[in-house]
N, C-alpha and C positions, 0 to 999 in steps of 0.2 A: 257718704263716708268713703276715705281711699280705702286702695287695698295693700296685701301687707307686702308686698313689694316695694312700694312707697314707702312706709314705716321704716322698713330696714334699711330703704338706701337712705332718706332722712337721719335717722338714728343717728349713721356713721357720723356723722357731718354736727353732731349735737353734744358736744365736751358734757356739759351740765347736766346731763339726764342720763338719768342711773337704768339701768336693764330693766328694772321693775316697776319703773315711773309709767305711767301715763303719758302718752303724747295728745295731749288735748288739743282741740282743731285750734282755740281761740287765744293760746298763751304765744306770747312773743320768741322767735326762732335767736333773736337776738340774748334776749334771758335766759337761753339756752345754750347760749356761749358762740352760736355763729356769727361771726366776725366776715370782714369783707373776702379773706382770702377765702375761707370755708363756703363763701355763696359763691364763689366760680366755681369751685369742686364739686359743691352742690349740684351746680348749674350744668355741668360737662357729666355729672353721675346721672342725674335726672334723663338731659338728653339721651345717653346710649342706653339708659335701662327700657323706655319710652319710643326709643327710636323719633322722637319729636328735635325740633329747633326750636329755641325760644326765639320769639320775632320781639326786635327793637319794642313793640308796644309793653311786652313783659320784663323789660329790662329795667326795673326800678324796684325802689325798697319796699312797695307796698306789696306786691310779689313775692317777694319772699320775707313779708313781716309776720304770719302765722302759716302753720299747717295746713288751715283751710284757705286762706288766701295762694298758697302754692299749689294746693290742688284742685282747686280750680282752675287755674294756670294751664296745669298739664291737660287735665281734661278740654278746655276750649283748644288746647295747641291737637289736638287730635288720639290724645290716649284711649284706651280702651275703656268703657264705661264699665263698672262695677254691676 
């Protein structure tokens, strides 16, 4: 599971999801109200919180289609293991 640094920069970036909700690993980020301009912010929030780059190989929608598919993401790109 990530950790809650993840969650809260995730969060920002999630219109549809209420403070009290669940961030479930396996529900769609898309369902969640992120749109294409909110996955570069995503994308540019992740890096600096991470100190990572996402490499061309992570640059598609399955990447950032759930919580768990993005962090795995960061974790392979070099983040800190939980």
């Amino acid at each position: 599971m990530w950790d809650k640094k993840f969650e809260n920069t995730i969060r920002r970036h999630l219109p549809y999801l209420e403070a009290g909700d669940e961030l479930r690993p396996d529900v769609s980020l898309r369902e969640l109200g992120l749109d294409s301009m909110g996955t570069v912010d995503l994308l540019a929030s992740l890096e600096e919180t991470y100190g990572v780059e996402f490499i061309h190989d992570f640059l598609n929608s399955e990447t950032f289609s759930t919580a768990e598919t993005l962090w795995d993401a960061i974790s392979k790109l070099g983040a800190p293991a939980v």
